[in-house]
BATOR-71066 format. One record per residue (C-alpha): chain; x, y negated, z negated; residue in three letters. Coordinates in Angstrom, 1 decimal, always signed. Example, Ala and Ser with C-alpha at 12.3 -4.5 7.8 and 13.67 -1.06 7.14 Angstrom:
% BATOR-71066
   mido     east    north       up   migu
      A    +12.3     +4.5     -7.8    Ala
      A    +13.7     +1.1     -7.1    Ser
END
This chain:
% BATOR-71066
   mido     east    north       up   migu
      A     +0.0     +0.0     +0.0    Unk
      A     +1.2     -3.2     +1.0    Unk
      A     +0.5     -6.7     -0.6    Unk
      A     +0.6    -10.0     +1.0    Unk
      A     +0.0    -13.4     -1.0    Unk
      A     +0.9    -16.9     +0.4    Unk
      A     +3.2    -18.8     -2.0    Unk
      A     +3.0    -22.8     -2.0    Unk
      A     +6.3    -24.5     -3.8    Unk
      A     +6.6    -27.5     -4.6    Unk
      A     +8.1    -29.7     -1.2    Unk
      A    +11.3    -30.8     -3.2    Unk
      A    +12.0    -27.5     -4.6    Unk
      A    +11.6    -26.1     -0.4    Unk
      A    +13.8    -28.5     +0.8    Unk
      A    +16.5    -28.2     -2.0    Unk
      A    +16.5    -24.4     -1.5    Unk
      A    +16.6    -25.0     +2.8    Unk
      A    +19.7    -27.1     +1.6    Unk
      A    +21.3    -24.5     -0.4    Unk
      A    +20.7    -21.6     +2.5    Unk
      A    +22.4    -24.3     +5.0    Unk
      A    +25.2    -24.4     +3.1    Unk
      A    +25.6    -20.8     +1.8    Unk
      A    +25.8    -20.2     +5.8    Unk
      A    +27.5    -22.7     +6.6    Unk
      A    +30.0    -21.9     +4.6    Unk
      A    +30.0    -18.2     +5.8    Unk
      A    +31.1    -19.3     +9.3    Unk
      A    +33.2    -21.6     +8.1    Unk
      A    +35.2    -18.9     +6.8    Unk
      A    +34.4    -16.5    +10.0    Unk
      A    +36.1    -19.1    +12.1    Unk
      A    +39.1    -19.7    +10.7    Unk
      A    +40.8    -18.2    +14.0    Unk
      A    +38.7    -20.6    +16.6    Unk
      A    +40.2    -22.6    +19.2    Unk
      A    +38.8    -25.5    +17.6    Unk
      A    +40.3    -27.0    +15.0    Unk
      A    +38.9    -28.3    +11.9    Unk
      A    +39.3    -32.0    +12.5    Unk
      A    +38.6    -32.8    +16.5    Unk
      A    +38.2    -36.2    +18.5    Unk
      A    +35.2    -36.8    +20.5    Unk
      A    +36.2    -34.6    +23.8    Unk
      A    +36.8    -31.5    +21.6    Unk
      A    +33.8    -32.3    +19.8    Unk
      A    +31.3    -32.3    +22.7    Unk
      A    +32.7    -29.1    +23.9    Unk
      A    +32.5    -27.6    +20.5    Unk
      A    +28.7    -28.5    +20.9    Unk
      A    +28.9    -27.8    +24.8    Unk
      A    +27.3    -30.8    +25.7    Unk
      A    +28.8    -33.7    +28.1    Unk
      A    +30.8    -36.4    +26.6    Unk
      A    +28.2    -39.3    +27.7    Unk
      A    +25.5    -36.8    +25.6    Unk
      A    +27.4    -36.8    +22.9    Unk
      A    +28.1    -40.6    +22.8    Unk
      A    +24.6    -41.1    +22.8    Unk
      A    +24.1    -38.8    +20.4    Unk
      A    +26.7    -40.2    +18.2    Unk
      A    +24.4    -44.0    +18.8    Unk
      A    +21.3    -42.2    +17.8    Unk
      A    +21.9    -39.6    +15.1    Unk
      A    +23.5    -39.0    +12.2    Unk
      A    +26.8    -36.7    +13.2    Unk
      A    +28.9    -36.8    +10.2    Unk
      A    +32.4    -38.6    +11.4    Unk
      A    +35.7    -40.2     +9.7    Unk
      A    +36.7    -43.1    +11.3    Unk
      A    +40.1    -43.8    +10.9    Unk
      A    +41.8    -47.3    +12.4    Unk
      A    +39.1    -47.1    +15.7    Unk
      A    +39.8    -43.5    +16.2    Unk
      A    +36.9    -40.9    +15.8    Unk
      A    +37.5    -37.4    +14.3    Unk
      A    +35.1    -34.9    +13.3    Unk
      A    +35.3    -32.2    +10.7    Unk
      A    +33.7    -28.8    +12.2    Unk
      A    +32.4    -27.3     +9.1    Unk
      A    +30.5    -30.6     +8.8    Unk
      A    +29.5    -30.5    +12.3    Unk
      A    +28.5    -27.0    +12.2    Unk
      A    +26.3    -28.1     +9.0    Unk
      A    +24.5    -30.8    +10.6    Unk
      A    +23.6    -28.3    +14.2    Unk
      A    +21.8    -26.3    +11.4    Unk
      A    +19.9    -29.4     +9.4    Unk
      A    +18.9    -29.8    +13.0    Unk
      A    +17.1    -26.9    +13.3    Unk
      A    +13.0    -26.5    +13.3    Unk
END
């Protein structure tokens, strides 16, 4: 016999636990790609084909969106675990 009930939490409890799974897998393939041909840090090329989009895509994206990036002295570099988290608060 199976049972099947519906449970309704709270919505700040949902989204702190969505937060939790995003980073307990984000954190898992951090550690699975620690051999990628990307490195942790990239510019803005390396970036957009880590994400496999064109580079005039990803400068709109970077307008419009919230891509976590360290600016350092005009120069743009991204941190991959970070990027990789943000794809994933993406998600629907």
């Amino acid at each position: 016999m199976q049972a099947n009930f519906n449970l309704e939490l709270p919505k700040e409890f949902e989204q702190q636990l969505q937060q939790q799974v995003i980073n307990v897998v984000t954190n898992t393939i951090g550690s699975l790609n620690t051999d990628s041909k990307y490195p942790e840090y990239m510019d803005k090329s390396m970036c957009s084909s880590y994400l496999n989009i064109s580079r005039s895509t990803f400068d709109k994206w970077l307008k419009t969106e919230n891509i976590p990036v360290v600016l350092i002295n005009g120069s743009y570099r991204f941190k991959r675990s970070e990027i990789d988290k943000w794809m994933l608060s993406k998600q629907k």
